[in-house]
N, C-alpha and C positions, 0 to 999 in steps of 0.2 A: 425701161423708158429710154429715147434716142436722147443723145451730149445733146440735141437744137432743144428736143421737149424738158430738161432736164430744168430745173427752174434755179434760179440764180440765190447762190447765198451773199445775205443780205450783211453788209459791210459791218465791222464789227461787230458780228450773233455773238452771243453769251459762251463762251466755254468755262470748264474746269482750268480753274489756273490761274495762274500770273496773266496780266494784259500783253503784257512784255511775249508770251512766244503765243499768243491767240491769230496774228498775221505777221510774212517774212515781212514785210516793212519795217515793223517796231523795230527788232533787234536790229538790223541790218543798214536802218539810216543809222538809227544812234551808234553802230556801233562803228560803222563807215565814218560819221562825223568826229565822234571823239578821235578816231583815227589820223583822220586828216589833219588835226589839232595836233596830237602827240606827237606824231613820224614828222612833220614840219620842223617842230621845236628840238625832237633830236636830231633833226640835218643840221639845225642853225648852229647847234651846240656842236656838233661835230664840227663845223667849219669855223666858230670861236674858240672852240677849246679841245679840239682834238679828241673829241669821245669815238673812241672805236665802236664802230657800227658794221655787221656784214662779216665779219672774220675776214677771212679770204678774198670774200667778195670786193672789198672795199664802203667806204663812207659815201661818195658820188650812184655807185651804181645799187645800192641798196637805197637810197634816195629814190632814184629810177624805179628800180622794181616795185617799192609801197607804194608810190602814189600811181603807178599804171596797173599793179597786178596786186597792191592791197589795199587800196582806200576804193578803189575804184569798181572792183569787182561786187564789195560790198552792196554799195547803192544800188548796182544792177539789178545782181540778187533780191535785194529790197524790191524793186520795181515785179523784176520775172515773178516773184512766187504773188505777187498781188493782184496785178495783169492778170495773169493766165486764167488764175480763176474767174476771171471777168470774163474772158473771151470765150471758156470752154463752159463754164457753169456748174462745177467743180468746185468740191469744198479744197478751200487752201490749206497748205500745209501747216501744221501747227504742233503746239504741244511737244511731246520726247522727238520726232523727228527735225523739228527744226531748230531747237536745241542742240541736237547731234551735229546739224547742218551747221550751225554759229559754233559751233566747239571748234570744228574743222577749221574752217578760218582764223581763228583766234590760235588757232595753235601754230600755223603758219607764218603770224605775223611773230608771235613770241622765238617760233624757230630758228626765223631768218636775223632775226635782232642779236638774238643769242648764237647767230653760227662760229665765232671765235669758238665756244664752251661745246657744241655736240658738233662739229665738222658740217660742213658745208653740203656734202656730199646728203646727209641725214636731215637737214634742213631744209635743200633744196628737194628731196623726197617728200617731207611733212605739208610743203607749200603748196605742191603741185598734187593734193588731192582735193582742195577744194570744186575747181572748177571744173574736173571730167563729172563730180557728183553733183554738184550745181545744173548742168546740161544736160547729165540724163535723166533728174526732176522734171525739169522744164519740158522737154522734148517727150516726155511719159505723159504727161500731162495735156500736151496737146493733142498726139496721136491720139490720147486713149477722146481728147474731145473732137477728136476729127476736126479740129480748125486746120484743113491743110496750107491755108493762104500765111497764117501766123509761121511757120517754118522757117521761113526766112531769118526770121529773127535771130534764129541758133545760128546761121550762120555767122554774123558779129559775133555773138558766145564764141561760137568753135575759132574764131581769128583771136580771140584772147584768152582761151585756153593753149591753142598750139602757138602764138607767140610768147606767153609764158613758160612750156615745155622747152621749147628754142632756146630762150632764155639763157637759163638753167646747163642744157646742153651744152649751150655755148662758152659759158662760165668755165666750166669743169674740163671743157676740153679742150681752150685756148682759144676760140673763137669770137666773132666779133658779135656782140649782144644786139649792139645797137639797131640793127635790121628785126630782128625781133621783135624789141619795144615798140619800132615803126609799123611793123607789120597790126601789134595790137591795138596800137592807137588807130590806124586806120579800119581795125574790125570797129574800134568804139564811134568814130564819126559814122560809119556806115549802120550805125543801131540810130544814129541824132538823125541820119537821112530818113529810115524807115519810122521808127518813133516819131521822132518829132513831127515829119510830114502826115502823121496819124493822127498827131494830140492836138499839134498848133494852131489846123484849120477848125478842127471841130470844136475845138474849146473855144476858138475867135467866134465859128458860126452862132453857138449858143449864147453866150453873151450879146452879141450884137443883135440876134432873132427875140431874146427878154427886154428888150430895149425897143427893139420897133424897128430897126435899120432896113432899108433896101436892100442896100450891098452886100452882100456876106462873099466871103472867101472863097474862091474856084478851088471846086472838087478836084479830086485826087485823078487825074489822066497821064494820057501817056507822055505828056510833056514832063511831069513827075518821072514815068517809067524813064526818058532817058535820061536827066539830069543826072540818078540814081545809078545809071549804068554808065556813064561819062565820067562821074566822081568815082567809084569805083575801080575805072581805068587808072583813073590820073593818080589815084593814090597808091596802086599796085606799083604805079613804076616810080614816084616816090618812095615807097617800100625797098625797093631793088635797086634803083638806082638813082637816087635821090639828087647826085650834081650830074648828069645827061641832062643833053640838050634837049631831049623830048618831052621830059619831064616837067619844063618851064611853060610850053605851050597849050601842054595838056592839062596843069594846072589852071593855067590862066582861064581857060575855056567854063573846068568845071567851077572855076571862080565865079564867073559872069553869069552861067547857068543856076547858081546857087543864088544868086543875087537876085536874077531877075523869078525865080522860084518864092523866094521870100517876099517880095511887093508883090504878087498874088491874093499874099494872103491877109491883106488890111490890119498889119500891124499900127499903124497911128490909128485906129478908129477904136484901139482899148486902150490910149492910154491912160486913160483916166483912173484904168485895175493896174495896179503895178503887180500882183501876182499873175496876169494875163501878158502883160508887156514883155515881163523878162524872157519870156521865153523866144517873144520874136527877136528880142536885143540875144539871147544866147546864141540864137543860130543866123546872126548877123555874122556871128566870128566864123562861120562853114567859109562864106568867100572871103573874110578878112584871112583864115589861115590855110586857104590856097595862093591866095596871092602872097602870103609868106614864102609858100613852100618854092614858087617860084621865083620870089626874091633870095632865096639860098642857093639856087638851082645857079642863080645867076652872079651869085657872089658877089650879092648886095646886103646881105645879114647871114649871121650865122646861123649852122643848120639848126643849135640848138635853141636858137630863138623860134624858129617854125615850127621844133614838137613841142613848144612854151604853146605859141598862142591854139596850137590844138587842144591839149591836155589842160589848160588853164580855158582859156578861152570859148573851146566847143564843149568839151568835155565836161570838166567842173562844173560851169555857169548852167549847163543843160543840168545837170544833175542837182543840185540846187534848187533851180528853178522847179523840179519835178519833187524834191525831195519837198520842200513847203507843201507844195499844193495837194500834193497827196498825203502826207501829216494831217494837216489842216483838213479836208475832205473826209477821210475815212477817220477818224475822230470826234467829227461831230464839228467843228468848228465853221464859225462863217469863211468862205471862199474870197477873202481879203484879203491884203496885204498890211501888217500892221508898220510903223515904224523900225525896229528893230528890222526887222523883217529886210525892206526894202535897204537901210545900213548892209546889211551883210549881201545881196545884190550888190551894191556898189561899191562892198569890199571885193568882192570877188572882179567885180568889172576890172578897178582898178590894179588888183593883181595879175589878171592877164595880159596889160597893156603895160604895165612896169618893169614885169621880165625882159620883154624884148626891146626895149626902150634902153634897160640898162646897155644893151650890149651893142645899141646903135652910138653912144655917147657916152664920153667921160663925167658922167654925173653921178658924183659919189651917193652911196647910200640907197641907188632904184634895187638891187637886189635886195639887201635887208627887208625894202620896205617893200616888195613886191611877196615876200614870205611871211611878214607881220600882218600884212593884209588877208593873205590867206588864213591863218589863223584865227584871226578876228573875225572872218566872214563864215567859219564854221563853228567858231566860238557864240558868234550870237546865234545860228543854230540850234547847237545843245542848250543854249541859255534858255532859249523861248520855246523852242517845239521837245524838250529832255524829258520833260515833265507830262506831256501830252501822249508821249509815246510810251512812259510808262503804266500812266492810266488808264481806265478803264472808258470806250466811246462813251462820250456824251449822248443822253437822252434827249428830245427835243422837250420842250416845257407843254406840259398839258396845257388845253387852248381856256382861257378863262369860260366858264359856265356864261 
C-alpha cells in the first residue's frame, strides 16, 4: 500500500504499555516541562547561592545551553514524533524505542549538570547525541512517507543540532559560543515561521468555518514564501554578525513583514478561545523580537535582551501554546482553554517582557521575577496537563440510547 493510501492511525490506539511511552508527546512535553521548572530553579540557586552548575563550563552558560539545547529540544521532539505520523500516515514511535529516545536526553541533561564529577569533555559527548538521533527518526520517517514538502522542517532540526555541536566545540576549544546559541535560536524561530504559518491559519480557519464566519485567514502564498526567506536573511546575519549595520535594517524589514503576515490571519476574531489566541499573541513576539534584534544592533538594548524576547518570547510561548493544545487534543479532552491554563499563558507572556525590561531600567527585582514567572508558567503545566499525559486517552461517552 502507497504512505498517500496508507490510512492514518488513529490518535491515542490502544497499545501494550504504559500511556506514558504509547506517543513522543507524553514523555517529551512532561518531561521538557518539569525541565523547564527544574534548570530555572537551579540557575536562580546558582545566582543566590553559588551552586556550581556546568563544571568547566560555568553557571551562565549551562543556563544557556538547557534552556536552548535542553528544555527546548524536548518539546520539539514531543511535536516531531506526533506530527510526522500525521503527515506521513505512519505509526508513531512508541514503546522500548522511544524510551531509548527519552533515555538519551535525560542522560544529557544529568551529564551536563554533573560535568564538575565526569569531565566536560564526556558530557558534552553524552549531550550531543540526542539530536543527530532525534533527526534521523524524523527525517526516516518522512522519506520513507514521501512527504517531500515537510523536509524542510529538518532543516530548523539540523540549525539546532549543528548549533549545539558548535556549542560544545566552542567550549572546549576556547571559542566564542555565543554565535552558536544564536545560530540555534534562529534554526528555532524559523520552525515558528514554517509551523506556525501551517497550524495558526488552519486552526483560525476551522474555528472560525464551526462558527459560520465569512472571513477566514488568507492561505499559505508566496507573500508567506518571502517573509520566510527575508526572516531567514535577517537572522543569518544576526547570527554572524549581530552589531552590523545591516543587520538592523534587515531586521527591521523582516519585522514589519512578520507583522503584517500575522494580521492576515484574523487573530481578534478567536478571541473568545484563549487556546486559539495564544498562539497568534506567541507569534506577535516574531516582529516584536526583530525589532529587538535591531534595537541591539543599534545599541539601544542589550544583545542579551534580544535572545530573551526570542527564546522566551517566540520560542517558549510558541511552544506552550502547542504544548496545551496538543495534550488537550490527542488525550481526549475538550479544545478549551481552562483557567490555569490561560494563568500560565500569561506567566509566560509576562516572563518574556520582564527580561528585557530588566535591562532597559533600574528596577529592582524584573529578573527574579521574570524567572519565577517562568517557572510558574510551566509549573501550572505539569500541574494541569501531568496527569493527562500520564493516562490513558479519554474515550468519548457513549451517545444515550
Amino acid at each position: 500500500m502507497s504512505p498517500e493510501k496508507r490510512p492514518r492511525v488513529p490518535r491515542g490506539s490502544t497499545r501494550d504499555g504504559a500511556a506514558l511511552w504509547s506517543h513522543g508527546f507524553r514523555p517529551f512535553f512532561l518531561g521538557g516541562a518539569v525541565w523547564a521548572v527544574a534548570a530555572m530553579a537551579l540557575w536562580i540557586a546558582a545566582l543566590a547561592r553559588g551552586l556550581p552548575l556546568g563544571g568547566d563550563l560555568g553557571a551562565p552558560l549551562w543556563h544557556a545551553h538547557e534552556m536552548v539545547f535542553g528544555f527546548a529540544p524536548a518539546v520539539l521532539a514531543g511535536f516531531l514524533l506526533t506530527a510526522i505520523p500525521n503527515w506521513t500516515g505512519s505509526l508513531p514511535v512508541s514503546g522500548r524505542p522511544l524510551i531509548g529516545l527519552a533515555a538519551v536526553w535525560a542522560a544529557g541533561r544529568v551529564a551536563l549538570a554533573g560535568a564538575g564529577i565526569i569531565g566536560l569533555p564526556l558530557a558534552a559527548l553524552i549531550d550531543a547525541a540526542f539530536l543527530p538521533a532525534l533527526l534521523a527518526i524524523a527525517g526516516r520517517e518522512i522519506v520513507a512517507g514521501r512527504k517531500w514538502n515537510d523536509l524542510k522542517v529538518l532543516a530548523g532540526c539540523a540549525a539546532v543540532m549543528v548549533g549545539n555541536l558548535g556549542f560544545h566545540a566552542a567550549v572546549l576549544t576556547g571559542g566564542d559560543p555565543q554565535v552558536w546559541l544564536r545560530a540555534a535560536v534562529s534554526g528555532y524561530v524559523v520552525l515558528v515561521l514554517i509551523i506556525g504559518g501551517r497550524i495558526i491559519p488552519s486552526f483560525t480557519r476551522n474555528w472560525l468555518h464551526q462558527r459560520g464566519a465569512a472571513r477566514m485567514p488568507v492561505s499559505f502564498n508566496r507573500f508567506d514564501m518571502g517573509v520566510i526567506a527575508c526572516s531567514a536573511l535577517a537572522l543569518a546575519a544576526w547570527t554572524l554578525a549581530p552589531e552590523a549595520r545591516a543587520t538592523v535594517p534587515a531586521a527591521l524589514i523582516a519585522g514589519g513583514l512578520n507583522a503584517l503576515r500575522l494580521a492576515r490571519w484574523r487573530g481578534l476574531a478567536v478571541r473568545a478561545e484563549a487556546l486559539l489566541l495564544v498562539l497568534h499573541a506567541a507569534y506577535g513576539f516574531v516582529p516584536l523580537g526583530f525589532a529587538a534584534i535591531a534595537a541591539a544592533g543599534a545599541g539601544l538594548l542589550m544583545p542579551v535582551s534580544a535572545l530573551h524576547v526570542l527564546t522566551v518570547g517566540v520560542v517558549a510561548t510558541t511552544m506552550l501554546a502547542v504544548m496545551t493544545r496538543a495534550t488537550r487534543g490527542h488525550t481526549g479532552r475538550p479544545l478549551t482553554a481552562s483557567r490555569p491554563t490561560v494563568a500560565a499563558y500569561l506567566c509566560l507572556f509576562g516572563a518574556a517582557l520582564a527580561r528585557p525590561l530588566a535591562d532597559l531600567g533600574d528596577v529592582p527585582g524584573l529578573m527574579e521575577a521574570s524567572g519565577a514567572l517562568w517557572i510558574a508558567g510551566f509549573g501550572l503545566f505539569v500541574a494541569e496537563h501531568g496527569g493527562m499525559l500520564l493516562r490513558a486517552r479519554r474515550q468519548p461517552r457513549a451517545a444515550a440510547p
